[in-house]
N, C-alpha and C positions, 0 to 999 in steps of 0.2 A: 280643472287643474292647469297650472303653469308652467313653462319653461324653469321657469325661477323656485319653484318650488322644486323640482326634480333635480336641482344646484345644490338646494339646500341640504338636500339629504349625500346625494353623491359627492358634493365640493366642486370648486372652480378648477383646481388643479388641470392644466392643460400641457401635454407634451407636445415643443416645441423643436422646430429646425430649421436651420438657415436653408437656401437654395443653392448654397454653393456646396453644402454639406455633400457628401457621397450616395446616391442609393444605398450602396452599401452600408454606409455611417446609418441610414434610415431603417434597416433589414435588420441589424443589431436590434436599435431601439422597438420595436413592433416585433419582434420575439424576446426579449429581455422583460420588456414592461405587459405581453399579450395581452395588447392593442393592435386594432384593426385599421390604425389611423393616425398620420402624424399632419399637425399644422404647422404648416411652411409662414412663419412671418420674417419681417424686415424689422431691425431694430427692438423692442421690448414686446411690443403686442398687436403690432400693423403685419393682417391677415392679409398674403401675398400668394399663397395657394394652401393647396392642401395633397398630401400623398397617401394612396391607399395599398392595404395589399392585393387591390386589383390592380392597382397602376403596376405595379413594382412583377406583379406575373405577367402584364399583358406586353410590357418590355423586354423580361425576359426572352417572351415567347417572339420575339419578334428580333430583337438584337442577340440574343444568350447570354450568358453571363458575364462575358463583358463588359455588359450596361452597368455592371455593379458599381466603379469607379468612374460612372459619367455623375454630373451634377445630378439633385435632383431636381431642382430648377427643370431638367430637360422633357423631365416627366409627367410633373405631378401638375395637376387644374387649377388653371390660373382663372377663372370666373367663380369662383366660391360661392356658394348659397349660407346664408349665415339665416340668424333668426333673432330673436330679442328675447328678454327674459322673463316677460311680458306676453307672450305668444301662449294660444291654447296648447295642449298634448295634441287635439285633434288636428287645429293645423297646420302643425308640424310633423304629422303623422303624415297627412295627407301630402304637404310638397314632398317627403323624403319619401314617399313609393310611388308617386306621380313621376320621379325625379330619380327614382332607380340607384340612389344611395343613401348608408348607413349610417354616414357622421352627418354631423351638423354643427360646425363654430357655431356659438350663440357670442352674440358683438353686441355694442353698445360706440354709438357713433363713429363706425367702424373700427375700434378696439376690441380685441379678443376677452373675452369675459370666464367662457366656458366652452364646455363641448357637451351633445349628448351623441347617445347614438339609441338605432331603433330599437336595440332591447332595452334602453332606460323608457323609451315613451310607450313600449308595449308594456311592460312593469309595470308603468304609472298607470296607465290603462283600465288593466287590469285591477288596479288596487283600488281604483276607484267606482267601477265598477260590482265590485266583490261591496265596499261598501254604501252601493245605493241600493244593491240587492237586500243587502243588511239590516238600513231604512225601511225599507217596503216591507219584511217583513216584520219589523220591530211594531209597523204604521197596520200594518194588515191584525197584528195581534193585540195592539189596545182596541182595536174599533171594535 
């Protein structure tokens, strides 16, 4: 299975935000929408970072809540790991727990496309899975 197939079912829909936007504008939307993850782009679909709710507590924890009215710009990961739409579930599985995070822009000549995160590709996984097991016995009971 695919990146792009796990699109198909979920949608492209991606929640977006500027870098000048507020932490706090960011804390809204990631409890409003419960998402664990907003992309930070520039202009319509150029991925510029990315903010998490680990960014946003590890700031906290460090400035207090002050940080809330700083950019988020100031925060969030500006080396993004993106993926294609085109990419296995497995190797995507594989850099996002190599790589110790949950989202993943999925781009397209570095244009934002989509997002997943690791419970879409443990889902898929799994579905996929459940249907090879499905095969083998379908395959074990004509023979």
């Amino acid at each position: 299975m695919i990146v792009g197939m796990i699109l198909e079912t979920k949608g492209r829909n991606v929640v977006t935000i500027g870098a000048r936007a507020t932490i706090g504008e960011a804390v809204a939307e990631l409890g409003a929408r419960k998402i664990g993850a907003i992309v930070v782009v520039e202009g319509i679909d150029r991925i510029v970072g990315i903010i998490s709710e680990r960014d946003v507590v590890r700031a906290v924890a460090q400035k207090g809540a002050d940080v809330l009215s700083e950019p988020v710009g100031s925060i969030m990961t500006r080396e993004v790991m993106t993926c294609s739409d085109q990419e296995t579930i497995n190797e995507v599985m594989t850099r996002m727990t190599r790589g110790r995070f949950r989202h993943l822009p999925v781009a397209k000549q570095g244009r934002l496309t989509g997002i997943i995160s690791i419970g879409d590709v443990v889902k898929a996984r799994i579905e996929e899975v459940e249907r090879e097991a499905e095969e083998m016995r379908a395959y074990i009971a004509t023979a």
